[in-house]
C-alpha positions as CSV (number, residue, x, y, z in Angstrom):
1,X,-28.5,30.5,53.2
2,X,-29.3,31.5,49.7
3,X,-28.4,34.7,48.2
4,X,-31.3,37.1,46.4
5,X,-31.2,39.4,43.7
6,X,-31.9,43.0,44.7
7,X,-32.2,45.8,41.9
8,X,-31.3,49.1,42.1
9,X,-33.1,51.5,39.7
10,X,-33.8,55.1,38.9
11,X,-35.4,56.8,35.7
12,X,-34.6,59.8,33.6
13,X,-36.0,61.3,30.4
14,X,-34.2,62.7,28.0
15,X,-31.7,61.0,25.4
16,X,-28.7,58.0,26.1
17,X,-26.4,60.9,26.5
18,X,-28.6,62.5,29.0
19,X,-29.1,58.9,30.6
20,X,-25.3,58.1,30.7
21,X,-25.1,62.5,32.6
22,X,-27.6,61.1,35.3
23,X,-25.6,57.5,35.9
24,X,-22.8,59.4,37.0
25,X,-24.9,61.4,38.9
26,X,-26.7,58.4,40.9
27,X,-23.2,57.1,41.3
28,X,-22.6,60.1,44.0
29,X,-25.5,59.7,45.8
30,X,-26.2,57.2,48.6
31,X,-28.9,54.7,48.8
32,X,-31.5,55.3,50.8
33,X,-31.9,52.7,52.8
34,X,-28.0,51.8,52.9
35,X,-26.6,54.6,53.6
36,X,-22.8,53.7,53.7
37,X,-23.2,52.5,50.1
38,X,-23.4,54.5,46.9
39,X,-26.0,54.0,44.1
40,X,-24.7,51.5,41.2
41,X,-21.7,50.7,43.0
42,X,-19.7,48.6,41.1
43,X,-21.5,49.9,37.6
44,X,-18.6,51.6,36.0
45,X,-21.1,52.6,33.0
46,X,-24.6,52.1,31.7
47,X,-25.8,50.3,28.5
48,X,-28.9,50.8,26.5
49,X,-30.9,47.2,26.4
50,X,-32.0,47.2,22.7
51,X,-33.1,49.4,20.0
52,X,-36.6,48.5,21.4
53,X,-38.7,51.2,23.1
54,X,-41.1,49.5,25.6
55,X,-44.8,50.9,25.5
56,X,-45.1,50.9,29.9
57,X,-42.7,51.0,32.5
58,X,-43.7,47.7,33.6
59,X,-42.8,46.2,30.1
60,X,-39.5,47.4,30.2
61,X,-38.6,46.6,34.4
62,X,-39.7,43.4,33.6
63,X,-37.1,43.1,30.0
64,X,-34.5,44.5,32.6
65,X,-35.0,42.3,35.2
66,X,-34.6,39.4,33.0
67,X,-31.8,40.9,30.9
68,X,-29.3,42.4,34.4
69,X,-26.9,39.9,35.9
70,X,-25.5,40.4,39.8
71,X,-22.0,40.5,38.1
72,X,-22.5,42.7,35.4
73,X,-20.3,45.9,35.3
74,X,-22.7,47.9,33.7
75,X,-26.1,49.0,34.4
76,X,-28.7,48.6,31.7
77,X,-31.5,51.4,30.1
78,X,-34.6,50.7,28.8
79,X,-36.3,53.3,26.9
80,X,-40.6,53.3,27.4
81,X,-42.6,55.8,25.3
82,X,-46.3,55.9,26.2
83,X,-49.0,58.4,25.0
84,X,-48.0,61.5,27.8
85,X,-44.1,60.7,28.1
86,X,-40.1,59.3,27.2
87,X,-38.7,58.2,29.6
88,X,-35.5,55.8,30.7
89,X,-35.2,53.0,33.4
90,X,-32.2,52.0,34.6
91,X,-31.2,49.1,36.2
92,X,-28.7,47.0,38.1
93,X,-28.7,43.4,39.8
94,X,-26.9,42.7,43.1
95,X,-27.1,39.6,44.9
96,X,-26.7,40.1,48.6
């Protein structure tokens, strides 16, 4: 059987400091649909992905997807800034 990647994500605004608050945060909390696991399990800390800020959401799941690895030890943050927000999406890759 092959294995799939599965991403676990959650957004925040703020700044990296406030980003790297909420990761620890997440960390606490279960998954919804999984509930004997914990959020970014596994992710002992979170990584900004470049200086770049992303101008959508989509722009910046879709440079996450491409940039998190199922091994990784660290989740990864994107930052998007469109005309009515600043926000932060962070991301992790499992394979399952």
């Amino acid at each position: 059987m092959e294995s799939q990647i599965h991403y676990q994500v959650n957004v925040c605004g703020g700044d990296f400091q406030h980003v790297r608050e909420c990761f620890q945060q997440w960390k606490k909390e279960p998954l919804v649909y999984r509930k004997d696991r914990r959020m970014f399990e596994g992710q002992n800390e979170v990584r900004i992905l470049s200086d770049h800020t992303f101008p959508d959401p989509e722009q910046a799941r879709n440079a996450l997807e491409q940039a998190c690895r199922p091994h990784d030890l660290y989740a990864l943050a994107a930052e998007v800034h469109d005309d009515s927000r600043n926000l932060w999406i962070v991301m992790a890759a499992y394979e399952e």
